[in-house]
C-alpha positions in Angstrom: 6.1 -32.5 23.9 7.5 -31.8 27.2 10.8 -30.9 25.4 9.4 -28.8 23.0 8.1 -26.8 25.8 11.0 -26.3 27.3 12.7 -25.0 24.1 9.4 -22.6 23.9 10.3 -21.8 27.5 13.7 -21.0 26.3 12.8 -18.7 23.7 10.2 -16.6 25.8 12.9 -16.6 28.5 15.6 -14.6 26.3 12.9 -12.5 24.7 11.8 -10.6 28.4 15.2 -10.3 29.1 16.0 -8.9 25.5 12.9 -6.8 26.1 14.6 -4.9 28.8 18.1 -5.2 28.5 18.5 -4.0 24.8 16.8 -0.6 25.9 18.4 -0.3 28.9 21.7 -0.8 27.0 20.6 2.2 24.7 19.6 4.7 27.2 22.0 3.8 30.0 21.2 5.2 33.5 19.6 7.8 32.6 17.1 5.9 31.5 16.7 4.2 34.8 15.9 8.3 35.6 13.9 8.9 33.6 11.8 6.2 33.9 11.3 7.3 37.6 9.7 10.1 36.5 7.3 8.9 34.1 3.5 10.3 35.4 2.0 6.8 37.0 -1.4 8.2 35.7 -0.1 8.7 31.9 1.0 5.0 32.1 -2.7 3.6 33.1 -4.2 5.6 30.9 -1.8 3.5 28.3 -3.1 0.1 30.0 -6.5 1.3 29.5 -5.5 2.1 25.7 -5.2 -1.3 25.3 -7.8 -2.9 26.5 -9.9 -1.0 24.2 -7.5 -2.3 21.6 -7.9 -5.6 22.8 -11.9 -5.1 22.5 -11.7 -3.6 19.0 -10.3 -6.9 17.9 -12.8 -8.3 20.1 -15.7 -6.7 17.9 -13.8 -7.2 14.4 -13.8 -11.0 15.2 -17.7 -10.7 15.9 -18.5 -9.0 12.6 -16.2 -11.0 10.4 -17.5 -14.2 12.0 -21.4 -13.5 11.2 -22.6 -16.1 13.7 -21.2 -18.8 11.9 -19.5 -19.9 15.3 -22.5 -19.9 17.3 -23.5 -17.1 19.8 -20.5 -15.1 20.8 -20.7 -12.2 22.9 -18.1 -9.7 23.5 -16.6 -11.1 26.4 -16.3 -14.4 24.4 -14.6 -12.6 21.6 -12.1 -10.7 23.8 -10.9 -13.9 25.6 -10.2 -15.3 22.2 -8.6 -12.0 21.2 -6.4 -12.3 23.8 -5.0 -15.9 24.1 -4.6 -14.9 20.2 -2.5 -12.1 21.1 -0.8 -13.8 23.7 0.5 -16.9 21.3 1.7 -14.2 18.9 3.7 -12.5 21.2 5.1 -15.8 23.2 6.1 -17.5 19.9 8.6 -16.8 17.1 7.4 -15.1 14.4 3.8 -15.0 15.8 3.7 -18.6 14.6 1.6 -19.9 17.0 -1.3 -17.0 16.7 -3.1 -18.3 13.9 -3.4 -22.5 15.0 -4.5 -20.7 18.6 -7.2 -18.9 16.3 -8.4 -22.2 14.8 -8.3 -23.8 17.3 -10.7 -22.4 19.9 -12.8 -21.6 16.5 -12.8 -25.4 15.9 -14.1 -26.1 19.3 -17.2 -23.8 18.4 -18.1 -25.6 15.6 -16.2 -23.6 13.2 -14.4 -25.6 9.9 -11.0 -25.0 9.8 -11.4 -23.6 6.0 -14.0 -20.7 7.3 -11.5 -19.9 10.2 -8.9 -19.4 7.6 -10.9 -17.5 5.7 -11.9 -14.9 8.7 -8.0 -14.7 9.2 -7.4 -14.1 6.1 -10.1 -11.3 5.6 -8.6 -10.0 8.9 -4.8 -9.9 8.0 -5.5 -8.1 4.3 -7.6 -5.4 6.6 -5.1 -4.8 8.4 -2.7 -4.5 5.3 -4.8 -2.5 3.5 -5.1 -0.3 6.6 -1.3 0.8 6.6 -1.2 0.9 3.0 -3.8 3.6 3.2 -1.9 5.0 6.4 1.5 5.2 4.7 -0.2 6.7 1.8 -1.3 9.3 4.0 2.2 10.3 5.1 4.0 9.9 2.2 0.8 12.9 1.1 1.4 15.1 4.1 5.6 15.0 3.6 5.1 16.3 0.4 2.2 18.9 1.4 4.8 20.3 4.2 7.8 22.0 4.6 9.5 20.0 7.5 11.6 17.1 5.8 11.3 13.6 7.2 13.4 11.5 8.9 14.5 8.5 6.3 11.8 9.2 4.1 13.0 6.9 1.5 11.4 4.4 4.3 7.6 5.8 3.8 8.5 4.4 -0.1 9.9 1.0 1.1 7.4 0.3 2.9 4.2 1.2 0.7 6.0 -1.4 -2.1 6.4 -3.7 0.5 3.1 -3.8 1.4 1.8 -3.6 -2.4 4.1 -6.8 -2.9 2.1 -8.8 0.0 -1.0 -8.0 -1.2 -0.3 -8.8 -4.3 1.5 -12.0 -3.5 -1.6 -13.1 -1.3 -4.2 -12.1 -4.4 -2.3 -13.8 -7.0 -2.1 -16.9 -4.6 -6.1 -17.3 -3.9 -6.6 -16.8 -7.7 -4.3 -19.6 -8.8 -5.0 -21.7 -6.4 -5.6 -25.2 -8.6 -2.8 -24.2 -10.9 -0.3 -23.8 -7.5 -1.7 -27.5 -6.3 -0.5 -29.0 -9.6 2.7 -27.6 -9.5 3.6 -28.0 -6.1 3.1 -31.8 -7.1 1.1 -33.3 -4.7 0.5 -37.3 -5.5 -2.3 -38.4 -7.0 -4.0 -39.7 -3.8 -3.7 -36.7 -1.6 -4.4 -33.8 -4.7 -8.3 -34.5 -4.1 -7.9 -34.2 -0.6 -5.9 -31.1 -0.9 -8.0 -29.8 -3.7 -11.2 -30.1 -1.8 -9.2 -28.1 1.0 -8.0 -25.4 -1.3 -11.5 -25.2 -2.3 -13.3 -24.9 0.3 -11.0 -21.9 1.9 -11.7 -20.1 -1.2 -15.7 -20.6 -1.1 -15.4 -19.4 2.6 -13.3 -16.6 1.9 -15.4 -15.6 -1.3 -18.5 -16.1 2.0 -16.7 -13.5 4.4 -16.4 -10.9 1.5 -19.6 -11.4 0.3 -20.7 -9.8 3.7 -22.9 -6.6 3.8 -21.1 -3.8 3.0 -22.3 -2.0 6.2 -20.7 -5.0 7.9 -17.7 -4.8 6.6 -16.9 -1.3 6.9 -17.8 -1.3 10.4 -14.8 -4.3 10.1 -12.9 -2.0 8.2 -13.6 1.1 11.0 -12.6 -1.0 13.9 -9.3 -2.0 12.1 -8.4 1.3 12.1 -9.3 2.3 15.2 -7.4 -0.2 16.8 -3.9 0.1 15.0 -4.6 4.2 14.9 -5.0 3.9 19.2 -2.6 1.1 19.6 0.5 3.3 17.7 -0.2 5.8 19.8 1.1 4.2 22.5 5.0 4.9 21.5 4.4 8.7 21.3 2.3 9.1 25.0 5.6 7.5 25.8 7.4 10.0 24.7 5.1 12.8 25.3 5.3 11.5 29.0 9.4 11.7 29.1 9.0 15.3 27.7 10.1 14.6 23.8 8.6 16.4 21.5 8.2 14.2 18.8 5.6 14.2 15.9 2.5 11.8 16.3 3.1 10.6 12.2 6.9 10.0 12.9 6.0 7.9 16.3 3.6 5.8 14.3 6.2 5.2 11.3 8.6 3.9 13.9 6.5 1.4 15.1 5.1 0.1 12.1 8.6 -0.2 10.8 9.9 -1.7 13.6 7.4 -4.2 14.0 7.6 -5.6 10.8 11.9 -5.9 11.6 10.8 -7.7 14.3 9.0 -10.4 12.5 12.5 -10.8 11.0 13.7 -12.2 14.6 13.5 -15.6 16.0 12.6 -14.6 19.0 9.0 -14.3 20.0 7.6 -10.8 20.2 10.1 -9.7 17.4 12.5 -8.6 20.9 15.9 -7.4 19.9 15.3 -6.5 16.4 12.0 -4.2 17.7 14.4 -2.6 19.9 16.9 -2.0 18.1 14.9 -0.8 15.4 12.9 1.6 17.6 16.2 2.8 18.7 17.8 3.5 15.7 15.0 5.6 14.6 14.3 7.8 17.7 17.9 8.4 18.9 18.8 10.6 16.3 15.7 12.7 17.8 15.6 12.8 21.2 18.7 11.2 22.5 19.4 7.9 23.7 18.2 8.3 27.4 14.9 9.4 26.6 14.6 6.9 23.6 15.4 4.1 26.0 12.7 4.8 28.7 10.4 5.3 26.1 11.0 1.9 24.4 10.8 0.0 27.8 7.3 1.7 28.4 6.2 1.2 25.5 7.6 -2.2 24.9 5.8 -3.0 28.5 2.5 -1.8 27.5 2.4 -4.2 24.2 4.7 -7.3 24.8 5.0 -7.8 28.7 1.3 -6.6 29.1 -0.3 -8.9 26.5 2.1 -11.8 28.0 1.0 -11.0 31.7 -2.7 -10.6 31.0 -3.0 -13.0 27.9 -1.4 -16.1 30.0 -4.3 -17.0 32.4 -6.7 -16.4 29.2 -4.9 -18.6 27.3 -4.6 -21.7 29.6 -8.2 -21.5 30.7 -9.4 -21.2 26.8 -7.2 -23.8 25.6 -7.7 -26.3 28.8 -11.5 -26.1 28.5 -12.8 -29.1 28.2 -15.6 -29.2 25.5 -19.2 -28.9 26.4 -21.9 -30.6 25.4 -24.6 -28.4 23.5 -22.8 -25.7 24.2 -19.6 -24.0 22.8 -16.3 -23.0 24.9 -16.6 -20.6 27.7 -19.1 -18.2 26.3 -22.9 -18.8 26.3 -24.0 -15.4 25.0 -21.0 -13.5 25.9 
C-alpha cells in the first residue's frame, strides 16, 4: 500500500510540474509577462465560476440520487462532488473518480449496483450534452461565412461521441449474452449475473425518474460544462485575444478528451499540448501560454488544492451509527 502511494505520489508529482512547464515552454517569457498583467479581479471571478460548477454537480448528484442515499443536502452533495473531482484529476485517466463515487455512496447505504447506475445516467448526460453541443457548431459553421479552424475536427468528434454511446447502449442491452461469452466459470456466472442484473434494474430505476426531474438533471449538465468551458476564453479575453467563445469551447473539449489519452493524472502534457496546438495558430504563442496556465490553474491545480482536504476528511470518516457520513441534512 504504502508503495503504491508513493508511485501515485510520483505520478501527481510530474503532472504539476507538466502543468506548468509545458505552457511555459510554449509561450516563453513573454508569457511570464503576460501573466503579470492578467486583471486579479477577472481571475476570482474565474474561481467563483467554479464553485458554481462544483455546486451544479452538487445538485445533479441530488436529483439523480432521488433519496435513495438517505438525506443529502447540498453541502453533502458538494463535498462528494469535490473529493470526486479531486480523484479524477490526481489519478491517471480519472481512474480513481468513479470507486471514490461508490465509495462514500456505499457508506450511505447505497448498493454498489444503484451507484453505478447514477454514474452511469451521469456520464451519458454529459455525452449527450456535447453531442448536442457539437451539433450546434457544426450548424452555426455552416450558417456563417467565417471558416473554422480544423473543422474536419467538429466531424471527428460528433462520430466519436455517436460511437461511445452506442458502444455503452449496445453493452447494457446484451448484457447476459456478453457474460456468456466473456466465459465466466460456472460458479461465479450466478454471481456475476445477479450483478449484471441488478445494475441494469437500477439503471432502468434512475431513468424511470420524472421527466421534470430529469430535465432539471439534463439543465444542470449543461449549465455546468456551458460555464465551466468558459473558463479558457475569460482567459483569453483577460490577455487581450480575441478569440470566438464556440472556438474556445471546441478547444477544450478536444483537448480534454487528448488528455484522457495520457498516463498522467489530469490528462497534463497531452491537455497542453493539445490546447497549444490549437490556439497558437490564433493568437500567438505567448498569449496562448499564459492563457493555458490560467486556465489550466483554475480546473487542475484548483480542484487539487481545494479537493485534497475534502477528500481526506470524506474518505477518513469513520462511519456513524444511525446516521450517514458527514452530512445530516446537508
Amino acid at each position: 500500500m504504502a508503495e503504491r502511494r508513493r508511485h501515485y505520489g510520483g505520478w501527481l508529482a510530474a503532472a504539476l510540474v507538466l502543468a506548468l512547464a509545458v505552457p511555459l515552454m510554449i509561450g516563453g517569457r513573454d508569457a511570464l509577462t503576460a501573466l503579470g498583467d492578467f486583471p486579479p479581479g477577472r481571475l476570482a471571478g474565474m474561481l467563483a465560476l467554479v464553485v458554481l460548477c462544483w455546486n451544479l454537480n452538487a445538485l445533479r448528484l441530488r436529483l439523480l440520487l432521488a433519496g435513495h442515499a438517505g438525506p443529502l443536502g447540498q453541502r453533502g452533495a458538494l463535498g462528494m462532488v469535490m473529493a470526486t473531482e479531486f480523484a479524477i484529476c490526481a489519478t491517471p485517466g480519472g481512474s480513481g473518480g468513479l470507486p471514490t463515487l461508490l465509495a462514500l455512496l456505499a457508506r450511505r447505504g447505497l448498493r454498489p449496483s444503484r451507484a453505478s447506475a447514477v454514474f452511469m445516467v451521469d456520464q451519458c448526460c454529459d455525452l449527450l450534452f456535447f453531442l448536442a453541443a457539437l451539433t450546434a457548431l457544426v450548424l452555426v459553421s455552416l450558417a456563417t461565412a467565417v471558416p473554422w479552424p480544423y473543422q474536419w475536427l467538429l466531424v471527428a468528434a460528433i462520430v466519436a461521441l455517436l460511437l461511445l454511446l452506442a458502444t455503452g447502449a449496445m453493452l447494457i442491452r446484451h448484457l447476459p449474452a456478453l457474460l456468456r461469452r466473456l466465459g465466466a466459470s460456472r460458479k461465479r456466472r450466478p454471481r456475476l449475473a445477479r450483478r449484471l442484473l441488478g445494475f441494469r434494474q437500477a439503471l432502468v430505476a434512475t431513468l424511470a425518474l420524472p421527466r421534470p426531474v430529469l430535465m432539471l438533471t439534463m439543465a444542470s449538465c449543461a449549465a455546468h460544462w456551458l460555464t465551466r468551458y468558459s473558463l479558457l476564453y475569460l482567459a483569453l479575453a483577460g490577455l487581450g485575444a480575441d478569440v470566438a467563445w464556440s472556438w474556445a469551447f471546441l478547444v477544450q473539449m478536444l483537448s480534454m478528451a487528448a488528455g484522457q489519452l495520457s498516463l498522467l493524472p489530469g490528462g497534463t502534457g497531452a491537455a497542453e499540448l493539445g490546447t497549444g496546438m490549437l490556439l497558437i495558430p490564433l493568437v500567438g504563442q505567448a498569449t496562448a501560454g499564459a492563457a493555458i496556465v490560467i486556465w489550466r490553474f483554475v480546473t487542475f491545480h484548483c480542484y487539487l488544492l481545494a479537493g485534497a482536504p475534502v477528500f481526506l476528511a470524506m474518505i477518513g470518516l469513520p462511519r456513524r451509527r444511525g446516521t450517514p457520513d458527514g452530512d445530516r441534512a446537508g
